[in-house]
N, C-alpha and C positions, 0 to 999 in steps of 0.2 A: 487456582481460582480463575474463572472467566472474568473477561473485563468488558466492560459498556461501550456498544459502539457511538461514537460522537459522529454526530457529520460539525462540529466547531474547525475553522480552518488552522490551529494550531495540532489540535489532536484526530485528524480525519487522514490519515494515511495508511493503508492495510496494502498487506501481502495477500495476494490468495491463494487458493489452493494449485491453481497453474499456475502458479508463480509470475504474476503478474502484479505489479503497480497500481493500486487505485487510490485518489480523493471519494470521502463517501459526501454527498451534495442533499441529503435528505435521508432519513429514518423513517419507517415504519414498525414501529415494534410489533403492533399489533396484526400484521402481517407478515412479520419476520424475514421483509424485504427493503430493499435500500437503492438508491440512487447515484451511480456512479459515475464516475470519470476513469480511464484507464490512462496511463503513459504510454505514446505509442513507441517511444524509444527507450531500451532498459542497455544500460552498459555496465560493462565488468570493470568495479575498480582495479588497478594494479595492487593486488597483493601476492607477498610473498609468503610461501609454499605453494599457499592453493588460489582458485579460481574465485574470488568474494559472490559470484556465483551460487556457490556450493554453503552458500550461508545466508543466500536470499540478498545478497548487499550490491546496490545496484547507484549507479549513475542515472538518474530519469533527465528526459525533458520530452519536449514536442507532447502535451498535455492534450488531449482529444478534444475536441468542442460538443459533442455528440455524447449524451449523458444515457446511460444505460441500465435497464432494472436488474439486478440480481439477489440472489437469495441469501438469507444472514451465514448459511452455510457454507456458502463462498466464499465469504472473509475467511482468513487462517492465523493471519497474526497484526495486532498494529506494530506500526513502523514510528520512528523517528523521523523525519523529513526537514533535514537542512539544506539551504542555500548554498551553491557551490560555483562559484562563474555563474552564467548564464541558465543552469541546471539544479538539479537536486541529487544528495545525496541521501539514499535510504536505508535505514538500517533496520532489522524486524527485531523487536525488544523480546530477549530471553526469556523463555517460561510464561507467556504470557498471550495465552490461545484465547481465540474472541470464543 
């Protein structure tokens, strides 16, 4: 089942389809576009076997100022987005395609 995209700042954190980082800052449903923000730095947690990469799990910071229109199509998955030091840690929640 799809899920609702929020721009609320607790539930506003999506993966896209380039695998990038965004806060969404405004909805348009009715034109089935959205307001964004990208992270412009994505880092690889340390995990072991594989690359947390290869699972969408990223270390964000340095948050863009510069807000950007894209299409609800470009979302791909919400994320979890906790606090980590100075940064965030992101995780794209399982089975759960916008």
């Amino acid at each position: 089942k799809a899920t609702k995209v929020s721009s609320k700042l607790r539930d506003n954190c999506y993966l896209t389809i380039d695998s990038r980082i965004c806060l969404v800052k405004n909805f348009n449903e009715l034109e089935q576009e959205c307001q964004v923000v990208y992270f412009n730095q994505l880092k690889r947690a340390k995990f072991y076997p594989f690359k947390s990469s290869e699972f969408g799990i990223y270390v964000c910071s340095n948050l863009s100022n510069s807000e950007k229109v894209i299409g609800l199509t470009s979302l791909y998955k919400k994320c979890i987005r906790l606090p980590f030091k100075r940064k965030y840690f992101c995780i794209p929640l399982c089975n759960i395609e916008i």
